[in-house]
N, C-alpha and C positions, 0 to 999 in steps of 0.2 A: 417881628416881635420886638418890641420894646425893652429897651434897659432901663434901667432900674435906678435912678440917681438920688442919693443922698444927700444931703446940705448941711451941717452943720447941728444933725440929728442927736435930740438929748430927750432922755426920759428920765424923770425922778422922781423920787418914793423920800419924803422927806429929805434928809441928807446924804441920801442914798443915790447915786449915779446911776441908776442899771445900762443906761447906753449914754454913753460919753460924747459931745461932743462930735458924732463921725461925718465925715464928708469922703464918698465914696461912690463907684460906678459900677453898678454890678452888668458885666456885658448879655447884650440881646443874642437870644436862641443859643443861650450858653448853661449849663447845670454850675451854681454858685453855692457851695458849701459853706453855709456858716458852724463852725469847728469849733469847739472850747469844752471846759468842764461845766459840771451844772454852778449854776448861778452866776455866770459869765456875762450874761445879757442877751443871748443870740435869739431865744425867745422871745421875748420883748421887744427886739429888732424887727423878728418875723410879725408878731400884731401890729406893729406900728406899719408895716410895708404893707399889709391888708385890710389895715381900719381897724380892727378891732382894741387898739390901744391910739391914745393922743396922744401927740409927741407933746414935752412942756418947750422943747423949743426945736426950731429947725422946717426942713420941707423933705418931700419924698415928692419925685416925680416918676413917671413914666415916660421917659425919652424925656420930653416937651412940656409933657402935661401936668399940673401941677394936681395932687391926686389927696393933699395930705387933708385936706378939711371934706373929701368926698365920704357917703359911706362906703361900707364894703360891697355891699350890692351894686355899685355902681363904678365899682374899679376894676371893673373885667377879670376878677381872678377866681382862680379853683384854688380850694384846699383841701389836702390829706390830714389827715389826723393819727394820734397812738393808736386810738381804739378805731376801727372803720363804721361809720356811720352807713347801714344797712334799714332799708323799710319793710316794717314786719308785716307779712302777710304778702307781700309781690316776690316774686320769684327774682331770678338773677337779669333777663330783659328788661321787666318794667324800671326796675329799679333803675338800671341805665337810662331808662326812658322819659322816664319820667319827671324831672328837672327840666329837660325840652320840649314837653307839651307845654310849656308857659313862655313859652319863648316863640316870634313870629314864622315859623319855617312848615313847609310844607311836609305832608304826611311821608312823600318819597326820602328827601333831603334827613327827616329823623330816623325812618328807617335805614338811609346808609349808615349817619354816624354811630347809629346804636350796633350796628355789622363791625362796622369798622373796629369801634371800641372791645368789642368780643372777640373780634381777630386779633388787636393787637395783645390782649389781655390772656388770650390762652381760654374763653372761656366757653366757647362755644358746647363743648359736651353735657356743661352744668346750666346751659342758659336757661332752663326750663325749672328746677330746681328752686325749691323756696330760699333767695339768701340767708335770713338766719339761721336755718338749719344748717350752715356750711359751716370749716373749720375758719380759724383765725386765718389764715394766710389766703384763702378764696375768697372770705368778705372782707379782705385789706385791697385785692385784686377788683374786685366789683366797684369798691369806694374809687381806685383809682382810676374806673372806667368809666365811670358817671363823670367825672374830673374830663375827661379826654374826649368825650361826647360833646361836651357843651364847646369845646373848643376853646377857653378865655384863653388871652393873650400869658397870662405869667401864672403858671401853676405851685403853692407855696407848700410842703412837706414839715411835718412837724415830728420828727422824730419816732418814720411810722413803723420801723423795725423793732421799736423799743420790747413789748408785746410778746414777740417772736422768739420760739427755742430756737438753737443752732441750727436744725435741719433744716428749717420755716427758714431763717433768713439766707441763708444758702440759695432756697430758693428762688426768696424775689428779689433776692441781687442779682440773681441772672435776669430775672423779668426785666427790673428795674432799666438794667441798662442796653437792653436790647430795646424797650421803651424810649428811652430818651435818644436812643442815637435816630431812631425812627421819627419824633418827634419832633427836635429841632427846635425846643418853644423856651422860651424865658424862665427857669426853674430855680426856685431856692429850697434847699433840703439842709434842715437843722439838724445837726446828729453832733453827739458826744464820743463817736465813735470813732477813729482815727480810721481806721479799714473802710467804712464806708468811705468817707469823704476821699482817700485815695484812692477805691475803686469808684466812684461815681462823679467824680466833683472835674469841669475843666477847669473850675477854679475855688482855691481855699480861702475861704475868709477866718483866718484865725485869731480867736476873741481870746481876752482876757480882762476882768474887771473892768466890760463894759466899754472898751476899747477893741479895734481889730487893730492885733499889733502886725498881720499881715497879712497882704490880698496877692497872691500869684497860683501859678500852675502848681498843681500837687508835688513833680520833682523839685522843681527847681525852691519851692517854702519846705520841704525837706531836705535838701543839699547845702541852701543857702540859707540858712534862719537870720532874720535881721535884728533877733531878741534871744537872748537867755531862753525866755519861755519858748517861744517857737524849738528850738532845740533839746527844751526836755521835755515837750509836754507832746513830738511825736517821736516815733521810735518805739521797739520793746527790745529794749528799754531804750529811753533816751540819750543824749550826748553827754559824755563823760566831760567834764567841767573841773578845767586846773588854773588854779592863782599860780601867775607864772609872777618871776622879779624882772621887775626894769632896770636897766645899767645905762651907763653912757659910756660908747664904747670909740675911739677916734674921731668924736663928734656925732656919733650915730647913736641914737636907741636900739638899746638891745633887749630880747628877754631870753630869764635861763628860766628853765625847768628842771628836775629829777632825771624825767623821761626821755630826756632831749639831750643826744650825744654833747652836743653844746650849745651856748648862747647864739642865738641866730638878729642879724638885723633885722627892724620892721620901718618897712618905707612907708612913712607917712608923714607929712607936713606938722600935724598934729603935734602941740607938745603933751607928752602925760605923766603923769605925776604919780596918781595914786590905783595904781596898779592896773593889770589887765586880764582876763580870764581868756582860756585859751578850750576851746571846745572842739572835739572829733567823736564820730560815729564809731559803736563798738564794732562796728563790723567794717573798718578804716583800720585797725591798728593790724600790726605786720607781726607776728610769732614766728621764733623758731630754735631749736633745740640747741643749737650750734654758736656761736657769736664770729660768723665768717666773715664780716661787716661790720666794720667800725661805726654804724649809726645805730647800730645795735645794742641796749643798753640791758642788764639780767634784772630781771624777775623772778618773781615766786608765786606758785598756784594757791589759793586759797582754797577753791572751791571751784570743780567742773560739771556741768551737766548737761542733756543732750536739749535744744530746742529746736522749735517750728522749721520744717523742713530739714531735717538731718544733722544742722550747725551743732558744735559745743559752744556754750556761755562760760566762758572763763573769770570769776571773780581774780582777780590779783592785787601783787604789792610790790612797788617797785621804789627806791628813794624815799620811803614813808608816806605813799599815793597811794591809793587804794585805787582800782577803776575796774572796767568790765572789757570785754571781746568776746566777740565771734570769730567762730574759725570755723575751716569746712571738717569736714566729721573725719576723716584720714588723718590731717593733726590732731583734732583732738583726740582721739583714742590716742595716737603716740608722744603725745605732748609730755615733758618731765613736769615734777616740781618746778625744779629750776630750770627758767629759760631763758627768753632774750625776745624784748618788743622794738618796735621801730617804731616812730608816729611819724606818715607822709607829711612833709612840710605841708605839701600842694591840698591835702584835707583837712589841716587846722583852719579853723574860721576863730577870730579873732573879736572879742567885745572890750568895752572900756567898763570906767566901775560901774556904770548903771545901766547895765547887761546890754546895751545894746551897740549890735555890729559896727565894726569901724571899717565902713564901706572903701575907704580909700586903700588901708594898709591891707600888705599881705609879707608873710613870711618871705624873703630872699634867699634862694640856694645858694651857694658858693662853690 
């Protein structure tokens, strides 16, 4: 299957950017999430990689092929949609079938894929069944087996859970990704969704204003944000974000915090000036009742409550900070007012003033 290459890809709407600029490679037989809020661009990105929108500047290839002046009809691809595109009056087979009776293949050869597609889709007990008559999440499943039938090389996903109650998307998230590991094909799935894209995506493309400020693995663009935004826009909630001071300290850059038993050096070549913001995961910081560790600095509870999967969320204040934590559900039931946090040197991730990562530096222990 073919990857998916970007060049220097721009779309605009008057003085309006929607896709910036990008030059990117979305890897072959791999699931490529493009991630952001609405109006981010990722849309726009997805027409442009299928025809249906012109780029004002730039190319999109397939591997080699240079794909961006083709129509969509002639770019080998499938797409999903919000709504699923169902034909009314055929049942759940033709409807699979029927895209490749205009296609050169023999009556055996469509008969497997229209099998196959039913198999892979779960649908076999309803294949008789008139699609429109079916609920939302059976003619989302039928759409994405007419998709699977025809075989194209790069199948494109438009935000098709959107639609979907809680229970529905439960469901075809398990489809979903028993689908694609089966599959193996060149797939981009457009979601606003942070849980999709870290349940389905080998790889995140995380947009903002038209920009992907980052393309890696789901951990490691949530462990490692190389943006302000990538660190608060995943999470529930996001990374907790502190304007630390810089010093100079026997020739070395230092920064102090509130939080922070004391000023720590930062190895980096780098000179800086005007400040740096120092971000960790609420579910990174270290609680506990006692101050039996001198890296341990007191706090005050604001506000506790129980979330997702058992944890307490602890609103706090600490040195005039305000931030958030996670803790496992045994502290937080016993947790005081007053307590004592720790922030791991080794889970601060470090940005300069214009949020983004300073790839070289890292906190030093002593």
């Amino acid at each position: 299957m073919p990857a998916i290459n970007i060049e220097k890809l721009t779309k605009t709407y008057g003085k309006l950017n929607a896709v910036d600029d990008l030059t990117y490679s979305f890897a072959d037989g791999k699931v490529t999430c493009l991630l952001g809020p609405s109006g981010c661009g990722k849309t726009t990105l997805m027409r442009m990689i299928s025809g249906l929108e012109e780029p004002t500047f730039g190319k999109i290839k397939f591997d080699e092929l240079d794909v961006t002046d083709l129509p969509t009809a002639t770019r080998n691809i499938g797409m999903v949609f919000q709504s699923p595109v169902v034909y009314r009056g055929l049942d759940v087979y033709r409807n699979i079938e029927l895209p490749l009776l205009n296609e050169k293949l023999s009556a055996a050869e469509i008969k497997n894929r229209v099998e196959n597609a039913i198999e892979l889709l779960d649908l076999k007990s309803i294949s008789r069944e008139e699609a429109i008559s079916l609920d939302h999440v059976l003619r989302q499943k039928v759409a994405v087996a007419r998709v699977v039938a025809r075989q194209p090389e790069i199948i494109l996903f438009d935000e098709p859970l959107t639609n979907m109650d809680a229970n529905a998307k439960m469901h075809f998230k398990r489809t979903f990704k028993e689908l694609t590991q089966n599959l193996k094909q060149t797939i981009v799935y457009v979601t606003h969704d942070q849980t999709e894209a870290m349940t389905f995506a080998d790889y995140i493309a995380l947009m903002d204003n038209g920009r992907i400020m980052q393309y890696d693995h789901p951990r490691e663009l949530y462990l490692n944000p190389r943006h302000v935004f990538g660190g608060w826009f995943l999470g529930n909630p996001g990374m907790n974000f502190f304007d630390a001071e810089l010093r100079k300290e026997d020739g070395k850059q230092t920064a102090a915090l509130p939080l922070l038993a004391r000023p720590f050096p930062l190895n980096t070549d780098r000179e800086l000036s005007n400040g740096i913001k120092l971000g960790i995961r609420p579910e990174h910081i270290q609680a506990r009742n006692r101050q039996d560790d001198a890296e341990f600095v007191p706090a005050k509870s604001i506000r506790k409550w129980i979330s997702i999967g058992g944890q307490f969320m602890v609103l706090a204040e600490a040195g005039g900070i305000t931030f958030k934590l996670k803790i496992p559900a045994g502290l937080g039931t016993s947790l005081n007012e007053d307590f004592f946090v720790r922030l791991p040197y080794d889970k601060l991730v470090i940005f300069d003033e214009n949020g983004d990562r300073l790839a070289a530096a890292h906190i030093e222990e002593e």
